[in-house]
Every structure is written in structure tokens, then in C-alpha cells.
KOLVEX-978165 format. One line per 8 residues: number of its first residue (from 1); their letters; for each residue z, x negated, y of C-alpha. Coordinates in nm, 3 decimals. Layout:
residues N
NUM	A	Z:X:Y; ...
end
This chain:
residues 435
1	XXXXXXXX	-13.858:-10.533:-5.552; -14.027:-10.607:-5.231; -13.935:-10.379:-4.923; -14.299:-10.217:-4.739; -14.190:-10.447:-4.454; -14.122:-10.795:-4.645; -14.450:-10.741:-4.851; -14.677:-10.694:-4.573
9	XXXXXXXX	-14.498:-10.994:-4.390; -14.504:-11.209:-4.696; -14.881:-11.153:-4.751; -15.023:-11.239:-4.462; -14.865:-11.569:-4.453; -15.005:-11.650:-4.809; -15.400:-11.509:-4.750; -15.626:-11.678:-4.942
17	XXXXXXXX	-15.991:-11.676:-4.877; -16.200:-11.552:-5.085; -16.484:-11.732:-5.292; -16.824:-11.658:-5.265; -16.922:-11.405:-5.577; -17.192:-11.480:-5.757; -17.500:-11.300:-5.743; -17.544:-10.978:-5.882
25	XXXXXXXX	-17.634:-10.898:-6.226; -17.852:-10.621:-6.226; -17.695:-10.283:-6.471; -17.373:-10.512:-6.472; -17.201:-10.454:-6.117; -16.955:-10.182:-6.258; -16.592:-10.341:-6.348; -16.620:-10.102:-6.663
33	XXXXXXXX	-16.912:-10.238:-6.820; -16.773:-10.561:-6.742; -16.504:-10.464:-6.952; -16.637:-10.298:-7.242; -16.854:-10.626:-7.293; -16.575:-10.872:-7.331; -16.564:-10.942:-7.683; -16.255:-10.780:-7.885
41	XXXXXXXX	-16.150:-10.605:-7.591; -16.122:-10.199:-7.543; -16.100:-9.985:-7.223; -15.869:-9.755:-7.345; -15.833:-9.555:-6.997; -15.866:-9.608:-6.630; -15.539:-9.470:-6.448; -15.535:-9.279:-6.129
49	XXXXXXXX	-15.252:-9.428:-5.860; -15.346:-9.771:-5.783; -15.315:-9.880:-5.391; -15.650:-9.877:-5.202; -15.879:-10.140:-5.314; -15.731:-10.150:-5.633; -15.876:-10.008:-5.927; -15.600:-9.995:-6.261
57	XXXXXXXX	-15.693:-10.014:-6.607; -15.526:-9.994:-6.979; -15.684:-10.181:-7.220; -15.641:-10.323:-7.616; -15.736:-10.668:-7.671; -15.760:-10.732:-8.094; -15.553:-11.063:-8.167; -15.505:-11.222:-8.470
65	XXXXXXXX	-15.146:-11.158:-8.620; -15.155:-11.526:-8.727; -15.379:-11.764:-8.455; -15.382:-12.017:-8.713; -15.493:-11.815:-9.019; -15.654:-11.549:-8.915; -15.674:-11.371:-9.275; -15.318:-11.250:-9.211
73	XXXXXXXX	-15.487:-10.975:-8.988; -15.509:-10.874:-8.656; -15.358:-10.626:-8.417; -15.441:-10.430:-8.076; -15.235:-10.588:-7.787; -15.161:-10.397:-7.484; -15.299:-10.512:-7.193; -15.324:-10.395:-6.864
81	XXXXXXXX	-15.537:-10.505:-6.537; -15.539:-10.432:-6.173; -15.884:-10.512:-6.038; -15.992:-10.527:-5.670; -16.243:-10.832:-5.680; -16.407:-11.080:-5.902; -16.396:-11.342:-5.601; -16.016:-11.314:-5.575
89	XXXXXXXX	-15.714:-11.572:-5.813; -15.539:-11.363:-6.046; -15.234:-11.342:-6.187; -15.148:-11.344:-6.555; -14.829:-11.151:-6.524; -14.604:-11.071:-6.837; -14.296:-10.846:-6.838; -14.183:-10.998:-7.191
97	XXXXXXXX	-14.145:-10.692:-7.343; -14.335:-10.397:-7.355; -14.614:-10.347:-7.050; -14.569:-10.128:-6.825; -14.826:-9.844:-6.746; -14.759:-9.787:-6.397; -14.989:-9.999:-6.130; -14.764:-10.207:-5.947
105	XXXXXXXX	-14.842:-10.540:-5.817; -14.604:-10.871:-5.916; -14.486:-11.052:-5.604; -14.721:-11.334:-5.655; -15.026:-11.061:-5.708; -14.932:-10.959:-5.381; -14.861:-11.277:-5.159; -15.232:-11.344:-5.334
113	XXXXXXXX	-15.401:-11.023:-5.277; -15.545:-11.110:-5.632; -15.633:-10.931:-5.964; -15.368:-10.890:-6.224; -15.333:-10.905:-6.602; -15.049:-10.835:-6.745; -14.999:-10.863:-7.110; -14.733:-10.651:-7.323
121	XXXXXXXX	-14.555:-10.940:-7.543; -14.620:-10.892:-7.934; -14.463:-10.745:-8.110; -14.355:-10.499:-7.839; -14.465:-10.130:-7.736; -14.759:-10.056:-7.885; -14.870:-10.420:-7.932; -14.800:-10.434:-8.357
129	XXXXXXXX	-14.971:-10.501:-8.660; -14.963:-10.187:-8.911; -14.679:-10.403:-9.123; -14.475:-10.652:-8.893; -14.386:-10.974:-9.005; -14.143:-11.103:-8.781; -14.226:-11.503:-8.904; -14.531:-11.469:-8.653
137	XXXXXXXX	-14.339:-11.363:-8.370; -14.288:-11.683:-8.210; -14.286:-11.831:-7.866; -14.642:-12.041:-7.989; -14.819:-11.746:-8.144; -14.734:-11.548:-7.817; -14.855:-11.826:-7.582; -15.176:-11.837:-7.802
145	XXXXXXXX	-15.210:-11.497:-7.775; -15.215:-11.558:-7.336; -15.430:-11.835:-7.416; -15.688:-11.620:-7.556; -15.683:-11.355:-7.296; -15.694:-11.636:-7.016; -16.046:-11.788:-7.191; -16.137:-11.407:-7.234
153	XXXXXXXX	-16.116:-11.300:-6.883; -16.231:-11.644:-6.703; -16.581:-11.497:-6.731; -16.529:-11.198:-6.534; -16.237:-11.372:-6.274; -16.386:-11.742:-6.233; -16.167:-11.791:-5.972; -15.822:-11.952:-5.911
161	XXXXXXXX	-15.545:-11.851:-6.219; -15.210:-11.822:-6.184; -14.883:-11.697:-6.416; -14.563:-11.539:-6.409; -14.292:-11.292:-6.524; -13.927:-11.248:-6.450; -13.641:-11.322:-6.736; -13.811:-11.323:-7.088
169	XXXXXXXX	-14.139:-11.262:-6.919; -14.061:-11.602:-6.685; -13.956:-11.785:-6.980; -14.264:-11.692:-7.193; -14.493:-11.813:-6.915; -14.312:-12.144:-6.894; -14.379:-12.121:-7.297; -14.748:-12.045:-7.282
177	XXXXXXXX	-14.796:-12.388:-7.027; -14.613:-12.591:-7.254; -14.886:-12.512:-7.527; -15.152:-12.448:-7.298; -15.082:-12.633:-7.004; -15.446:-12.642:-6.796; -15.550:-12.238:-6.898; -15.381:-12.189:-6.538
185	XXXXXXXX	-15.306:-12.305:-6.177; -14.983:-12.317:-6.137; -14.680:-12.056:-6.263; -14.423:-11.893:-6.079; -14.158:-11.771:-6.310; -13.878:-11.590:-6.213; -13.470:-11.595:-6.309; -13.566:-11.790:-6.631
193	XXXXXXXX	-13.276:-11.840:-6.844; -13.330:-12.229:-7.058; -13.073:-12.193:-7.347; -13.140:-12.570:-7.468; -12.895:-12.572:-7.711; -12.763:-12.295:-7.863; -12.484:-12.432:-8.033; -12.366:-12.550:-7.637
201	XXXXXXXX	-12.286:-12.238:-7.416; -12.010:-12.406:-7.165; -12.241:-12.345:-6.882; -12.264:-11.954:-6.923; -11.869:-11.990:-6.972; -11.829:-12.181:-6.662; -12.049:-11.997:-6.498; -11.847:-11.653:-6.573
209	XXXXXXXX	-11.539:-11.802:-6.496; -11.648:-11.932:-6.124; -11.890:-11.659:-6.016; -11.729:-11.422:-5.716; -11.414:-11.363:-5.638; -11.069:-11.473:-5.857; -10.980:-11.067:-5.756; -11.343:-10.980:-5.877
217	XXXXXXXX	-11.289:-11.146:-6.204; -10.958:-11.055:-6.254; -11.068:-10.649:-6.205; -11.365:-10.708:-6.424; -11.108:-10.841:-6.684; -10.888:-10.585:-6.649; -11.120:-10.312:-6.715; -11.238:-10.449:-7.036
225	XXXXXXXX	-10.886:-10.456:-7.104; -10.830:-10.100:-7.075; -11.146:-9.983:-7.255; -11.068:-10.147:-7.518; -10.710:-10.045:-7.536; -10.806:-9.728:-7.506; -11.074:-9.832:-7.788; -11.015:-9.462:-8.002
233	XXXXXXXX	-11.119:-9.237:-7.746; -11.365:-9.429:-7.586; -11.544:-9.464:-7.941; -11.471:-9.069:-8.044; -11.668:-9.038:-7.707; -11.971:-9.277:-7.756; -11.958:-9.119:-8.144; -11.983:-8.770:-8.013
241	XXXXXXXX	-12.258:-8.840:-7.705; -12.467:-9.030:-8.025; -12.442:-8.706:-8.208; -12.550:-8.514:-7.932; -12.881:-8.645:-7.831; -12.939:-8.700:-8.204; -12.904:-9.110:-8.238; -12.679:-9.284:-8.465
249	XXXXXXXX	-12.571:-9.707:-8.486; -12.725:-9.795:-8.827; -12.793:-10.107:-8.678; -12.493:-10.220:-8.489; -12.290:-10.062:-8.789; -12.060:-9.846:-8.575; -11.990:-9.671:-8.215; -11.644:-9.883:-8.258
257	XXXXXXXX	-11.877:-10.194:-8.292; -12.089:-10.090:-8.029; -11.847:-9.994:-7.768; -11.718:-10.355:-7.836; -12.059:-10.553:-7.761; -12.097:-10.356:-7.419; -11.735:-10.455:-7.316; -11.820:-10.821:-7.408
265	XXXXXXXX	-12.116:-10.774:-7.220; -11.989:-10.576:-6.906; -11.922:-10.879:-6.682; -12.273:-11.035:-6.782; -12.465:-10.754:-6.685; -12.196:-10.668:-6.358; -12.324:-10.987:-6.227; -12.705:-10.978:-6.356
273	XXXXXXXX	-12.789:-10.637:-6.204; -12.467:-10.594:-5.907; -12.340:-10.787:-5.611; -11.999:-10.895:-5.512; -12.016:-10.562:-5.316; -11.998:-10.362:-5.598; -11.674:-10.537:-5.714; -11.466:-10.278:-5.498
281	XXXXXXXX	-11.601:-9.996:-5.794; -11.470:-10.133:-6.074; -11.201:-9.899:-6.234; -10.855:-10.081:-6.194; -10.554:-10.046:-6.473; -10.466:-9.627:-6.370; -10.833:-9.520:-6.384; -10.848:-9.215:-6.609
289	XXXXXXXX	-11.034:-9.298:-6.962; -11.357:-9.087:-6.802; -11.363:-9.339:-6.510; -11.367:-9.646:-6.700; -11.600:-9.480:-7.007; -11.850:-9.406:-6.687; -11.806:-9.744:-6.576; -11.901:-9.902:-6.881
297	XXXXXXXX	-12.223:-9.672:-6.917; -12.308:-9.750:-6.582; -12.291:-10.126:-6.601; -12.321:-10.239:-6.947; -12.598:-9.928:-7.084; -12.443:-9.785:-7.341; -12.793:-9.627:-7.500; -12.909:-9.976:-7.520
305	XXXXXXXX	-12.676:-10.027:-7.870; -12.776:-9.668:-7.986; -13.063:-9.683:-8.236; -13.278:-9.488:-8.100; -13.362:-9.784:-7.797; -13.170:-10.055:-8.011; -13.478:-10.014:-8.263; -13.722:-10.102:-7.916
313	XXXXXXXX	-13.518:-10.445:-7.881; -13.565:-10.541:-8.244; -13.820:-10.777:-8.173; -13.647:-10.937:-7.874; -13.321:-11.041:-8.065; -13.512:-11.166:-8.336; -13.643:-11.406:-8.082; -13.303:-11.520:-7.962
321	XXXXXXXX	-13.196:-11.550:-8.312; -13.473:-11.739:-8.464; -13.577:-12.034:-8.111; -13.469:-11.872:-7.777; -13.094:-11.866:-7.812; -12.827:-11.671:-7.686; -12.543:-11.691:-7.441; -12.173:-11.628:-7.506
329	XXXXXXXX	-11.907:-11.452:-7.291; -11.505:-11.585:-7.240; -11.248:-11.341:-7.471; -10.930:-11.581:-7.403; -10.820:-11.294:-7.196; -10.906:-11.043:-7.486; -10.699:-11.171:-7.793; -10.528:-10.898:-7.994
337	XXXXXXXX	-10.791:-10.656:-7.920; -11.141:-10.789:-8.086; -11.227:-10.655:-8.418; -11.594:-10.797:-8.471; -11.624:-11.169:-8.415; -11.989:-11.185:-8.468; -12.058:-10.905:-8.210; -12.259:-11.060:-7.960
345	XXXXXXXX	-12.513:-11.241:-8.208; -12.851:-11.173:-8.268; -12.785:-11.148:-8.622; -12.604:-10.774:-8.493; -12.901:-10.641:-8.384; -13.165:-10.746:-8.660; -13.149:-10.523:-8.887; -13.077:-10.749:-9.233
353	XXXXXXXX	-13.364:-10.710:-9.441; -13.548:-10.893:-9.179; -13.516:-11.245:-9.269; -13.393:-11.513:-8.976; -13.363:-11.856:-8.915; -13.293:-12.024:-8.592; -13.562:-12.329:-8.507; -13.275:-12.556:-8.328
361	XXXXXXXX	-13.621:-12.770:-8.211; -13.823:-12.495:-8.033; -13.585:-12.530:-7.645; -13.537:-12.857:-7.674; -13.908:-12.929:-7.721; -14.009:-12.697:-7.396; -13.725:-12.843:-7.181; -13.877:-13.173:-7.268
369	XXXXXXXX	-14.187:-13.091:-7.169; -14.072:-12.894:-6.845; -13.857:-13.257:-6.736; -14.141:-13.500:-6.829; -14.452:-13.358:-6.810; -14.484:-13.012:-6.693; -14.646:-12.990:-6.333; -14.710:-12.663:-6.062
377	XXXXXXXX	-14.392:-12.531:-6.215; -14.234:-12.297:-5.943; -13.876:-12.118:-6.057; -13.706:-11.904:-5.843; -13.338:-11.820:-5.918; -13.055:-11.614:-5.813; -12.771:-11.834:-5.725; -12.500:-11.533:-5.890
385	XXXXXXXX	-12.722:-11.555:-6.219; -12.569:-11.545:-6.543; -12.874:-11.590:-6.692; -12.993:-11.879:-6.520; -12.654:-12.103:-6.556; -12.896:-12.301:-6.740; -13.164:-12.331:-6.568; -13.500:-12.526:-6.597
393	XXXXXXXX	-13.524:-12.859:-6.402; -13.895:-12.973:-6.365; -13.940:-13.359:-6.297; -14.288:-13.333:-6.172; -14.336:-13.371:-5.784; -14.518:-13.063:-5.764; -14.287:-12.820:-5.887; -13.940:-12.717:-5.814
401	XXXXXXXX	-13.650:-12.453:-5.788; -13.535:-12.246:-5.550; -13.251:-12.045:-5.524; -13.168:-11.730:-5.335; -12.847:-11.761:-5.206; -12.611:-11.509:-5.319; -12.870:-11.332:-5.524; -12.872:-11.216:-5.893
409	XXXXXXXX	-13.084:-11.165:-6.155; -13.373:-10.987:-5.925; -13.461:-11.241:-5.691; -13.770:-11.267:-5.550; -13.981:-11.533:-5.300; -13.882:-11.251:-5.012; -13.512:-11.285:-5.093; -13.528:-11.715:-5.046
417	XXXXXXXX	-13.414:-11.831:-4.720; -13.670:-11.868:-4.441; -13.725:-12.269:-4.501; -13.699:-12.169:-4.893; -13.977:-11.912:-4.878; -14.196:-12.081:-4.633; -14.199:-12.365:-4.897; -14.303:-12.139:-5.184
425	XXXXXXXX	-14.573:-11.912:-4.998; -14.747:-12.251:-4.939; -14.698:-12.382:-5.280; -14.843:-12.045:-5.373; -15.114:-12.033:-5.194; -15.229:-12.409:-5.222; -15.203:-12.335:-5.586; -15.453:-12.066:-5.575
433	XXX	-15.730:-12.231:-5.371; -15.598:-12.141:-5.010; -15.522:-12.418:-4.757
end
């Protein structure tokens, strides 16, 4: 996130004059009754807590469960908008996942000084049909569903458009210009991972083997080491804490199975959310068992395989399992002590009487397009990324990729170096009408 100081700096650089508005339509100046006129849409509740000039909204859009038949039924998507002026871009912001209901501006909402709509994924939060079927949660029925609230709102925000999200949100706007490439300006999409081939995952290996340190790696090997020789109590542990706050693992299977998918994943997520700074605080080979169990909470989020928020991430591992993909972790230095060799699939966290099948076409098609065809394409990546150890390569003069050097999965246009950011403010702003 941006510091007070970085934002303010950042903004002014990237100010963007604004159009003239239209004239006035008498009884139809309020923002409200703007609203509650847009076809299909609801204003469900105007929040207090926006910044001055800012007014924040909550709002249900009805979209069709199926965009291409719509007798399969509709369903209220989340939405939610920060408004300051008609005569200003906005941003089409997406998270991924569910929306979230507190009023903070995206980095490129800010640089902009803009309007923002973000857009809770389907499928997610609120945003679901009274019976889901999971066959119309794909990446085309979710760009559709941006496509429609992009023709929706061009009535009321006539000016300049632009998209973005970080992670899944980044890669779903990259998805929604690759159906819909003209409904916007130009798309900034943050630490967007671009698992082309699933079956191929030598560059998230690599990538785990090289990043840091050879004394970072070798601690963060160690410790999974130790957890999981000290698999029993650990487990008896993430068992009893389960019991306590009344949450079970009918959908991993077991705590045992569990406690193994966060130790496969500790080293991703030590690198997506930490810094080589942090290395100094992983628990070496005397910790006591509470040190490393902390450890493990603390980096890999043990409540995440629990059902009571495993159920919340349903809908995202279906997506990896059926056309996004999903990475893979090295275990060389783990033999002996791995009971569940399908732990770290989608397939683990679906439960099985949803059907899947993985679309080996859908990646390849959108890194196709991204290479040959996609234009105003800005990424910008951490350079100590898992995620992004794949990463999209546009091959359209007008876009690129930037890195920010020795940054992980949060980066952010303040965290690029000063030629780096200079370069992207402009891009930014050009995109959105400014000069």
C-alpha cells in the first residue's frame, strides 16, 4: 500500500485534466438517481468513510449466470463505486475475489484522481446464483460479466476507462481485454502470475531454488523439515485449535493433510508476502515445536485449509483446476516425510461432487493474445515473486513490464525505481486522456 507521502507525490505527477461535463439534466444532478436509473442495477447502501470529495457506494448489478443463454438465470453481483466526478477516467478495479466494502482507492484510482468500480468476481462473496454451477465460472463468463458493467456505467462516466487488480484480480483484467479488448483504455495489472502450461512448472521450481540467499533457503528448508518431523504434535495441535473455534477439514480430508499443504506452501508464501529481512526469523533445527507451529501459522495461514475459510476459496481453486493452473513447490529435500502426493492440487480443495476438468487451451489462448495482439498492457512485478516466475510478456510497443527491484508480491508503481515509475505515471496518464 501506498505511504501518505508517496501517494500525494505520485499524484501530482500523474494529474489529469478534467473534461468538460455535460450540461445539466434538470431532477438528474444527484449521483443516486443516477444510479437507481441504470438498468439492472441496485443501490444497496451509501457508506460513510470515503476521503473528501469522494462519495462511496455498494451496489448489486443482476447478471446473467450464463451470458450466452440467459435462461440459465441470473444473479446479484457485488459491486462497489467510489464517485467524486462524472468528468473524471475511472478505474474498473477487481480484487478477484470477493469485494471489499471498505473505500479505499487502487493506486491507479489515485495517480488518476478518478472514479472507481470495483467488481466482486463471481462466484465470490455475495456475488452467487441461489444454486451454483461451477461450469459457468469461467475466465469468459467473468470478463463478460466486466464487459457489461463497463457498457453499463459509460453513460454516467463518459470519460477516459481504465482497469486493474493485483494477483487473480490482475490476471482477470488481462482476461476481460483479451475478450473485450476496446471496453477500456489501457490496464494496469499488478503481480500477475501467467501459468501457460500447467503441465510445465520448471520456472516456479527455478525460481524457488534461486530466490534469496543459499542460507535463506537452506533455513526455510530446514524448518519444513522439522515440522514435519515433528508431524504428530504439530497435527494433535492444528486438530485441537480446529476443535476449538468449532471448524473441521472435511475438505482437505485431515489436519495431518492440512498441516502438510501449508509446509509445502511455507516457502511460497515466505517469499510472496516477506522480504529477505525476515529470513533472520525463521525457526532453525532447536526451535521448540511452539516456535516452529507459530511460524508456520504466521507464514503459511493455517485457517486458510480449515473449512470454515477453505469453503470461501472454493470457487478460486476450481478456477486453477479447471483453465488458470497451478504452481508446484521442490520436495527433493523432503523425501521420507510426504504422505499425500496430490496435496498441493486443486483437485484437494474442490470438494468432489463438484465436477472438474482442466481446459489445457484457455492460458495458452490469452498468452497468445497478450504476445501478438494485446496493446496498453502495463504489468508491474515484484522481482522476488513466486507468483510471477511466469510472467506475461506483451509484444505490442505500447505496453510493457516493470519490475520493482527486490520487491514481492505487493508491488506497486511507488515501489519502481525513479526512471521505472516516471515511465509508468506517464503511460498512465497518457492512457487516461492527460498529456
Amino acid at each position: 500500500m501506498l505511504s501518505a507521502a508517496s501517494a500525494a507525490g505520485l499524484a501530482a505527477t500523474a494529474a489529469v485534466p478534467a473534461k468538460a461535463a455535460g450540461p445539466a439534466r434538470p431532477g438528474r444532478d444527484d449521483v443516486v438517481e443516477r444510479l437507481r436509473s441504470l438498468p439492472g442495477l441496485r443501490v444497496v447502501e451509501e457508506r460513510p468513510g470515503a476521503e473528501p470529495g469522494y462519495r462511496f457506494f455498494v451496489l448489486g448489478l443482476r447478471q446473467p449466470v450464463d451470458h450466452r443463454n440467459r435462461a440459465a438465470g441470473s444473479f446479484e453481483q457485488r459491486l462497489t463505486l467510489l464517485h467524486t466526478s462524472a468528468d473524471r477516467p475511472s478505474v474498473l478495479f477487481t480484487t478477484g475475489y470477493e469485494a471489499a466494502l471498505t473505500p479505499r482507492r487502487a493506486e491507479p484510482t489515485l495517480l488518476l484522481g478518478g472514479n472507481q468500480i470495483q467488481v466482486e468476481h463471481r462466484f465470490f462473496g455475495t456475488s452467487r446464483p441461489a444454486v451454483v454451477d461451477y461450469t459457468h465460472l469461467t475466465i469468459r463468463q467473468a470478463a463478460d460479466d466486466h464487459h457489461r458493467v463497463v457498457r453499463l456505467f459509460r453513460g454516467l462516466y463518459p470519460g477516459a476507462w481504465i482497469s486493474s487488480g493485483g494477483s487473480k484480480g490482475g490476471m482477470a483484467s488481462v482476461y476481460h481485454r483479451r475478450f473485450h479488448p476496446h471496453d477500456v483504455d489501457g490496464t494496469v495489472a499488478y503481480s500477475a502470475p501467467n501459468n501457460v502450461d500447467d503441465r510445465e512448472a520448471s520456472a516456479y521450481l527455478r525460481f524457488l531454488d534461486t530466490v534469496g540467499t543459499a542460507a535463506c533457503r537452506d533455513a526455510l528448508r530446514a524448518a519444513q523439515r522439522q515440522i514435519l518431523l515433528r508431524r504428530a504434535d504439530m497435527a494433535a495441535r492444528y486438530e485441537a485449535w480446529a476443535a476449538s473455534t468449532g471448524t473441521a477439514f472435511g475438505i482437505i480430508g485431515s489436519a495431518d493433510k492440512a498441516l502438510e499443504i501449508a509446509v509445502l506452501r511455507a516457502p511460497l508464501m515466505f517469499w510472496q508476502n516477506g522480504t529477505a529481512a525476515d529470513c533472520a526469523a525463521i525457526p532453525g533445527p532447536d526451535a521448540t515445536t511452539d516456535a516452529l507451529y507459530t511460524w508456520l501459522d504466521d507464514t503459511a495461514a493455517l485457517p486458510v485449509y480449515a473449512d470454515s475459510v477453505a469453503r470461501n476459496y472454493i470457487p478460486y481453486f476450481y478456477q486453477l483446476g479447471t483453465q488458470l493452473g497451478y504452481f508446484d513447490v521442490p520436495t527433493a529435500h523432503l523425501a521420507g516425510l510426504l504422505r499425500y502426493p496430490d496435496a498441493i492440487e486443486p483437485r484437494t480443495f474442490v470438494p468432489r461432487d463438484i465436477p472438474m476438468r482442466f481446459d489445457s487451451a484457455a492460458m495458452p489462448d490469452v498468452d497468445r493474445w497478450v504476445r501478438r495482439r494485446g496493446s496498453r498492457l502495463l504489468f508491474i512485478n515484484g522481482s522476488q515473486d513466486p507468483a510471477v516466475a511466469e510472467s506475461f510478456r506483451p509484444g505490442s510497443p505500447d505496453s510493457r513490464v516493470l519490475w520493482a527491484p527486490g520487491t514481492n508480491h505487493h508491488a506497486t508503481i511507488a515501489g519502481l525505481s525513479s526512471t521505472d515509475r516516471a515511465d509508468a505515471v506517464a503511460t498512465l496518464t497518457h492512457w487516461a486522456g492527460g498529456s
